[in-house]
N, C-alpha and C positions, 0 to 999 in steps of 0.2 A: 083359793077355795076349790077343791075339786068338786066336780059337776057332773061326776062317773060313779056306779059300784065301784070299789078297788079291795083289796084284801094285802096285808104283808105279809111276806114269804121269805124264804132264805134264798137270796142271789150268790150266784159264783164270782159277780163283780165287783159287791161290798158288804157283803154278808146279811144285808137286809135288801128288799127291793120291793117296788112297787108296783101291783100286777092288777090288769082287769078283772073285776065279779060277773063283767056283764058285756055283752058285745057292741063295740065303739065301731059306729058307720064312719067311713071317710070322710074328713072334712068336718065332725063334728066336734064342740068344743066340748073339752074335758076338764080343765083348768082356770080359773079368773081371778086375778087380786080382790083380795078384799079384804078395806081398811080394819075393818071389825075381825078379821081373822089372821091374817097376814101381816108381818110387820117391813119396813126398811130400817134398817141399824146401822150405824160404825162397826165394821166388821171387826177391828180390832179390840173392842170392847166385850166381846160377848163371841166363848170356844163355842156354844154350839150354833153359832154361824157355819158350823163346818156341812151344813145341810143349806144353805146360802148359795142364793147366784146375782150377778148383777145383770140388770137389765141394761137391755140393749138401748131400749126408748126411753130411761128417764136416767141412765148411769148409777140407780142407786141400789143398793142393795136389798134382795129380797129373802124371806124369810118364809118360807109358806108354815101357816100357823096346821095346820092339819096333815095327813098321810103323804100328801104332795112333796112335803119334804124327803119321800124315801125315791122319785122316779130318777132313774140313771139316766146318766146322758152320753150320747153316742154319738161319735161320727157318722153311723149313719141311722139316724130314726127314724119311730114310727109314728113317731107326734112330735109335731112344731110347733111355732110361735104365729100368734096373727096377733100383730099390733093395730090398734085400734086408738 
């Protein structure tokens, strides 16, 4: 569930992408599961898993139910993970 303004836009990395509406202080959180919005799935069971990432801290897969699904991922980014 994102926890930010965001807006989509057209990205040169996958032709959709997911952008700030509003300015994000360091360290703040932008992001959170949530049962009620976000799912985990068999990825082989369901193509648009292709917006899917597995989690580091439960190995299962995530789905984010809202715009979260368009943020690119990068080797080097501007927003991480804090597991909790």
């Amino acid at each position: 569930m994102l926890l930010v303004k965001t807006r989509i836009g057209p990205s040169k990395i996958h032709g959709i992408g997911l952008f700030a509406a509003e300015f994000i202080p360091q360290g703040a959180e932008v992001w959170r599961f949530s049962a009620m919005i976000d799912r985990a799935d068999d990825p082989t069971q369901d193509p648009s898993l292709h917006y899917a990432y597995t989690s580091k801290q439960t190995g299962r897969v995530i789905l984010p139910g809202d715009d979260a699904k368009y943020i690119n991922h990068s080797t080097s980014p501007n927003v991480g993970t804090r597991y909790e």
